[in-house]
C-alpha positions in Angstrom: 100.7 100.1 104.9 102.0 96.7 105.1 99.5 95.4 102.5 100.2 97.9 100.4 103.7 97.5 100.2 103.1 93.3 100.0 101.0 93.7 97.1 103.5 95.6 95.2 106.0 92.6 96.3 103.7 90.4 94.9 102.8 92.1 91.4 106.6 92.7 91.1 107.4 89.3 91.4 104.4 88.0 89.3 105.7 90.6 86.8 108.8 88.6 86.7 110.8 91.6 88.2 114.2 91.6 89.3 114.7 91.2 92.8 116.8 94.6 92.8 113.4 96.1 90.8 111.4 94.4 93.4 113.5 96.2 96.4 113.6 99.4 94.6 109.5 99.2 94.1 108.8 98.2 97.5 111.1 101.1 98.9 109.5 103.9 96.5 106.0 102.3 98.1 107.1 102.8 101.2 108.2 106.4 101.1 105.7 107.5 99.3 102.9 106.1 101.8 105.2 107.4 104.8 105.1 111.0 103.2 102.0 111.0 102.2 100.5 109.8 106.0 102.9 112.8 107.2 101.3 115.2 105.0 97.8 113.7 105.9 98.6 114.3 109.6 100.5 117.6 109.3 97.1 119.0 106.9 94.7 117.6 109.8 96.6 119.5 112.7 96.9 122.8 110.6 93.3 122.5 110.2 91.6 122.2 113.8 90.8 125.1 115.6 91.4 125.6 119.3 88.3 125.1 121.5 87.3 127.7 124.0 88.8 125.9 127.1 92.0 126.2 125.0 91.3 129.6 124.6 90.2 130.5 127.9 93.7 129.1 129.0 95.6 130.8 126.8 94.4 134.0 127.5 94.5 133.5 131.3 98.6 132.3 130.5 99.1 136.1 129.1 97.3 137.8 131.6 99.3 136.1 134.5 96.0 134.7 136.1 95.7 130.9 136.7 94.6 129.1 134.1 92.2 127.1 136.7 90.5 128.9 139.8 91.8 127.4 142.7 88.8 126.6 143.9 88.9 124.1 140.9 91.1 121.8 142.4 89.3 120.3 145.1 88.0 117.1 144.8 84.0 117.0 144.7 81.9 116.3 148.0 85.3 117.3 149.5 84.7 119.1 153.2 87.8 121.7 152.8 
């Protein structure tokens, strides 16, 4: 992002751009990369699907059953 936004700095300048025009430029760059990484992300986490351990849990939430067997939760090779 940050070479982005210096290489519209730079063809401002070399454009022989106001230093106002350069700001403006450089701020447009920046927002429009910001919202467009947002909307990357938000598109990406709209797209994945649960896995079935995420289901599993989910369904063992609503039924009021543990998500993870007791038995689960003692360390391996333990004697208890």
């Amino acid at each position: 992002m940050a070479m982005v936004i210096a290489i519209v700095a730079l063809w401002s300048y070399l454009d022989a751009a106001s230093w106002g025009t350069i700001l403006l430029r450089v701020l447009a760059c920046a927002v429009i990369l910001q919202v467009g990484y947002f909307l990357v992300i938000l598109a990406m986490v709209l797209r994945a699907s649960p896995n079935t351990a995420e289901i599993k849990n989910t369904k063992a939430v609503a039924d009021g059953t543990p998500a993870v067997p007791a038995d689960d939760l003692t360390p391996k090779g333990s004697a208890h």
